[in-house]
C-alpha positions as CSV (number, residue, x, y, z in Angstrom):
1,X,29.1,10.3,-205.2
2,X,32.8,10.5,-203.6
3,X,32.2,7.1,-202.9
4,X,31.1,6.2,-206.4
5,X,34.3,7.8,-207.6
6,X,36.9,6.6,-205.6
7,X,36.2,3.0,-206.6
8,X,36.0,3.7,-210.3
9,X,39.7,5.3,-209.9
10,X,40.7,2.0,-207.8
11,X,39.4,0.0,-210.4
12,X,41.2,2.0,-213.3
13,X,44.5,1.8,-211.4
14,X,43.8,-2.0,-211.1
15,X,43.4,-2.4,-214.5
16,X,46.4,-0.7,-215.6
17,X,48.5,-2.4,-213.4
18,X,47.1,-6.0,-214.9
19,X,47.9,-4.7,-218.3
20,X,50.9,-3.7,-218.0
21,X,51.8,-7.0,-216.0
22,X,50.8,-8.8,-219.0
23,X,52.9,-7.2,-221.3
24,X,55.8,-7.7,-219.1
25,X,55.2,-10.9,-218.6
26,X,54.9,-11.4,-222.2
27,X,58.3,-10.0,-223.1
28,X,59.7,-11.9,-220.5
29,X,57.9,-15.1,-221.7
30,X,58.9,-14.6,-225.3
31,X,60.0,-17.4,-227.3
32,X,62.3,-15.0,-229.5
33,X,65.8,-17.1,-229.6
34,X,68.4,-14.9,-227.8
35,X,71.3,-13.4,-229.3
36,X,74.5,-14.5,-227.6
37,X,78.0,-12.7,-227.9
38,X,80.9,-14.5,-228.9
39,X,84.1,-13.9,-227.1
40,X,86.9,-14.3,-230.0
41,X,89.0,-17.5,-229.8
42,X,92.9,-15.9,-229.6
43,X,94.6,-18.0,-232.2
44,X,97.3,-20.9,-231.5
45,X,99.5,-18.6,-234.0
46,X,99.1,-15.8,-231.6
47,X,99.6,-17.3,-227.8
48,X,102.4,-19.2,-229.5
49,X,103.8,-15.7,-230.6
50,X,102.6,-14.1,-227.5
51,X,104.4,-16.9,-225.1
52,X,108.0,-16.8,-227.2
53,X,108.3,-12.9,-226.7
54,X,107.2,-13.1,-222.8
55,X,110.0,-16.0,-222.6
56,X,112.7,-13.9,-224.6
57,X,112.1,-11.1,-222.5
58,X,112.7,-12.9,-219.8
59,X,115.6,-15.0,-220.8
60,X,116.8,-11.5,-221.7
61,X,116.6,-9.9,-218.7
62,X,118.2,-12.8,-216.6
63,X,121.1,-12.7,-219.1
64,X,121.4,-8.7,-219.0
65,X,121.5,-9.2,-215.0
66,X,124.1,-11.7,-214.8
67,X,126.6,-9.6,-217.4
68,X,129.1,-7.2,-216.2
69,X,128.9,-3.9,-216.7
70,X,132.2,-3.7,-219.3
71,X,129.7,-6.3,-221.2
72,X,126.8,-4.3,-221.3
73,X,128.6,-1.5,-222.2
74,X,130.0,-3.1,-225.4
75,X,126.6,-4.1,-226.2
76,X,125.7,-0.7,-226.2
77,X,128.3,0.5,-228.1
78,X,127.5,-2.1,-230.8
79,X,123.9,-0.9,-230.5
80,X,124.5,2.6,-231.7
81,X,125.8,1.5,-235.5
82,X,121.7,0.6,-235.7
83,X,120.9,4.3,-235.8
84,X,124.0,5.3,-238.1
85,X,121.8,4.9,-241.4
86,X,118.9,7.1,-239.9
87,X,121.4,9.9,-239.0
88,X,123.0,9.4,-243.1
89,X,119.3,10.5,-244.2
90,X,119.6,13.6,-242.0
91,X,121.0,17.1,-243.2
92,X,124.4,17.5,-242.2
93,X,124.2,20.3,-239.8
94,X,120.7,18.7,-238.4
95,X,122.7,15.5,-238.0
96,X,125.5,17.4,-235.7
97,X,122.9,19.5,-233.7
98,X,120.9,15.9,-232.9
99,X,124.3,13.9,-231.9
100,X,125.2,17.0,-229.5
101,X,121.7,17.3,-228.2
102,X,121.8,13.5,-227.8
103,X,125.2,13.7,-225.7
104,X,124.3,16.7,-224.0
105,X,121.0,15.2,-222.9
106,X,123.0,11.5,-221.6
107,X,121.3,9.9,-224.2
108,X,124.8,7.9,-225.7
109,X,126.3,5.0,-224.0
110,X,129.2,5.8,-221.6
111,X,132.2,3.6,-221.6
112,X,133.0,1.4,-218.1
113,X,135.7,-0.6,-219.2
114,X,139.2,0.9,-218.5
115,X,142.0,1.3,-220.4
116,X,144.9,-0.5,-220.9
117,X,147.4,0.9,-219.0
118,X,149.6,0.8,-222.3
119,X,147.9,3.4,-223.6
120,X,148.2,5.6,-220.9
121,X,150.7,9.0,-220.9
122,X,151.6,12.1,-219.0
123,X,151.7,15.9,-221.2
124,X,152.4,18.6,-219.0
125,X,151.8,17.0,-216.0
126,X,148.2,15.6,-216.4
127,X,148.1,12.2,-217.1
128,X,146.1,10.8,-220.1
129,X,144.1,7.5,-220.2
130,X,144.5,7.3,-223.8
131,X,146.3,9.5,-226.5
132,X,142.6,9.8,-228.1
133,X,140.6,12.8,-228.0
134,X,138.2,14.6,-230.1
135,X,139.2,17.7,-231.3
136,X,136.9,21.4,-231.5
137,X,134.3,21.7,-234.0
138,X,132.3,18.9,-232.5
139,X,131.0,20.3,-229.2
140,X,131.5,23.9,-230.2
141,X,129.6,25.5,-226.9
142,X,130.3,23.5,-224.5
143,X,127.1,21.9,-224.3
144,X,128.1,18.2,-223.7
145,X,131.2,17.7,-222.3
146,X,130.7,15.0,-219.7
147,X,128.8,12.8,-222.3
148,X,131.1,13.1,-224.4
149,X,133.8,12.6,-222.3
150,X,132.0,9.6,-220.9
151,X,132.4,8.3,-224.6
152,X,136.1,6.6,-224.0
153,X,138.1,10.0,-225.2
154,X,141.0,10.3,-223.4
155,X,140.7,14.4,-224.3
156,X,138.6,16.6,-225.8
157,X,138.1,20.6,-227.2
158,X,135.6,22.5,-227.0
159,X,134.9,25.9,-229.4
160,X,136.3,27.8,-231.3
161,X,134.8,30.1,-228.8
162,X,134.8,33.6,-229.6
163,X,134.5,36.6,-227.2
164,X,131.0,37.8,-228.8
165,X,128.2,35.6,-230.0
166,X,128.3,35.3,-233.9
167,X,126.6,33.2,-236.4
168,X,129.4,31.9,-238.6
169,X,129.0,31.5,-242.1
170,X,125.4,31.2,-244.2
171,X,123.6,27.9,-244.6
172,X,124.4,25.3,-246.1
173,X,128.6,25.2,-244.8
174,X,128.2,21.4,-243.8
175,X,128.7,18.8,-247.0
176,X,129.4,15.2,-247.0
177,X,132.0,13.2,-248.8
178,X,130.3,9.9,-248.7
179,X,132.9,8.5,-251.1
180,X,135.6,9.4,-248.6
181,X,133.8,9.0,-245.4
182,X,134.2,12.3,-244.2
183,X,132.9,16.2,-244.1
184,X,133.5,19.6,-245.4
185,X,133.4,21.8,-242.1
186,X,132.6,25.3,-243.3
187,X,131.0,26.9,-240.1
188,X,133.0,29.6,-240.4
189,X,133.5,30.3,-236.3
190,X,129.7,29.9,-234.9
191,X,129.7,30.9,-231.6
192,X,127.8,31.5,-228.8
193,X,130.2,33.7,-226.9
194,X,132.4,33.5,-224.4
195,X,129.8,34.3,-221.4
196,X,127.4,31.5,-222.3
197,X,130.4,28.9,-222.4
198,X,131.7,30.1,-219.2
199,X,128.1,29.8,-217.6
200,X,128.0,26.3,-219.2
201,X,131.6,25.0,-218.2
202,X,131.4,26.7,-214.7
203,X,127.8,24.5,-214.1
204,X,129.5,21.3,-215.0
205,X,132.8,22.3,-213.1
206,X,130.4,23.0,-210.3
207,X,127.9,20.0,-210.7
208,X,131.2,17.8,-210.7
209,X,132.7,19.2,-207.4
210,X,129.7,18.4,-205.9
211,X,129.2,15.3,-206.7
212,X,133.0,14.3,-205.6
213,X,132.0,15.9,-202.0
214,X,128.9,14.0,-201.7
215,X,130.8,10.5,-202.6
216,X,130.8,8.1,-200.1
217,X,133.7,6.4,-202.2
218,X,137.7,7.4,-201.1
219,X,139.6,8.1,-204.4
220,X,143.5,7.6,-203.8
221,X,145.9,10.1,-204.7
222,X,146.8,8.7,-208.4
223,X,143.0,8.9,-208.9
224,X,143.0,12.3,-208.2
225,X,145.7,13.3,-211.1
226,X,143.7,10.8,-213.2
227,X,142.0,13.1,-215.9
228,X,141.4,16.9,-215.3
229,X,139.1,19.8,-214.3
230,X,136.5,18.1,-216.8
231,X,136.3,14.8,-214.5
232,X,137.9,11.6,-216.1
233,X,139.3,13.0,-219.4
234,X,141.5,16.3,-220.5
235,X,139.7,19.5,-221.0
236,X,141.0,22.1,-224.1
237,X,139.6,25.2,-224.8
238,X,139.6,26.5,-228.1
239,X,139.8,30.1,-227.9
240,X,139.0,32.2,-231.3
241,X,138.6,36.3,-232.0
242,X,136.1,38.0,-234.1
243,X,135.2,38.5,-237.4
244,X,134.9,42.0,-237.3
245,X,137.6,42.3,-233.9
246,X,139.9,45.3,-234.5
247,X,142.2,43.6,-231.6
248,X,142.6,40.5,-232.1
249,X,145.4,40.0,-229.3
250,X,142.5,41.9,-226.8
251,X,140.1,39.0,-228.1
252,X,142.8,36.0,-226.8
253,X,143.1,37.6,-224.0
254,X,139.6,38.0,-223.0
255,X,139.3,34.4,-223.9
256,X,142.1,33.4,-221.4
257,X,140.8,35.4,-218.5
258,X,137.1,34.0,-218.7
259,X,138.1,30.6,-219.4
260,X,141.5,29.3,-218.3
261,X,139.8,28.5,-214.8
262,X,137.7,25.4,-216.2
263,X,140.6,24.3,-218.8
264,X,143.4,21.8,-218.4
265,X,144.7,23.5,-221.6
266,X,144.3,26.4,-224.2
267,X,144.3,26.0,-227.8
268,X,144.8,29.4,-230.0
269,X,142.9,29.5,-233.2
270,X,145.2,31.9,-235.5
271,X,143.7,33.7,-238.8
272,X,146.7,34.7,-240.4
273,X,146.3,36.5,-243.9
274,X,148.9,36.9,-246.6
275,X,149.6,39.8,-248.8
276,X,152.1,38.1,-251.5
């Protein structure tokens, strides 16, 4: 009987396996036609498009090599009136905060090419590279003073800095003139304090040492009385007191003692009030 059923189970298994050959066979016999993929054509349009950018690109970079660096700092220069419009749609103040964020960050062009040596002078015994600078209310905190100096200015200011932090005047106290081309300032002394502009100035001051230590490159002695403390161009500190400062002298002086050590010069913002 165990023989009896052991062949029946053989002849089962045998059985399945022909069926299931047949079907297999079937679908891989079957005359169904077969669906091919097409790979998309790219159009003459588009490897014509494709080929001119690649070439430009190219042409381009070979051109970009072969300039000069006072060249491709001109183009750069130029290339910055193409974002003048977006700034125009911008609120004022947002417009300032983005342009200093922007310097602070090395994100502007930085002039190579020297100046004539026409334009040159010497005020108190530290020569200027040009009679050009850009005056306090800009960079109030110190926050981008070696972009901007890298600008082309032969000076700058920073502040008003005043000894405490204070928030100036309420928003809005930045309007356009567009007919005239130029601002209403109305900040009314925002500052971030004294300490935070000293932390600030004292980084660069020290960033700047070290990379003059670390230079492989001998600077001759007229280099060295080339520009000031800031590097290349003139540093000025605008120094300002308090709104609510019952000494105002004690506030200048404060200023002076914290500050004069990163400064080629000091500018005094006076609030003078008449009683007529």
């Amino acid at each position: 009987m165990a023989a009896t059923l052991s062949r029946k189970l053989v002849r089962d298994a045998c059985c399945k396996g022909a069926i299931s050959r047949l079907f297999q066979g079937a679908r891989h016999y079957s005359s169904a036609p077969e669906t091919i993929r097409k790979i998309p054509h790219t159009s003459k349009k588009g490897r014509l498009l494709t080929g001119a950018t690649i070439g430009l690109l190219i042409a381009g970079g070979a051109y970009v090599s072969t300039a000069d660096e006072a060249t491709f700092c001109g183009w750069l220069f130029s290339a910055t009136k193409l974002v003048n419009p977006f700034f125009a749609l911008l609120d004022p103040e947002v417009a300032h905060r983005l342009g200093v964020s922007a310097a602070a960050r090395g994100w502007v062009p930085r002039e190579k090419r020297p100046d004539p040596p026409i334009l040159g002078l010497e005020v108190w015994g530290r020569k200027f590279s040009n009679p050009i600078g850009l005056a306090a209310g800009f960079d109030k905190h110190a926050e981008a003073v070696d972009g901007l100096l890298g600008l082309g200015f032969g000076f700058m200011e920073v502040g008003s800095v005043t000894p405490a932090p204070q928030d100036g005047n309420p928003k809005p106290r930045v309007f356009r003139l567009r007919g005239e081309g130029a601002i209403i300032n109305r900040y009314g002394f925002h500052s971030e304090g004294i300490v935070v502009v000293a932390k600030r100035l004292g980084a660069q001051h020290g960033k700047r040492k070290l990379d003059e230590t670390s230079s492989t490159t001998p600077s001759s002695s007229d280099d060295v009385k080339q520009g000031g403390k800031a590097g290349p161009g003139i540093l000025g500190v605008n120094l300002g007191k308090n709104k609510n400062s019952e000494d105002a002298a004690a506030d200048y002086v404060q200023g002076v003692h914290t500050l004069s050590q990163y400064a080629d010069y000091l500018v005094f913002f006076l609030l003078l009030s008449y009683i007529i």
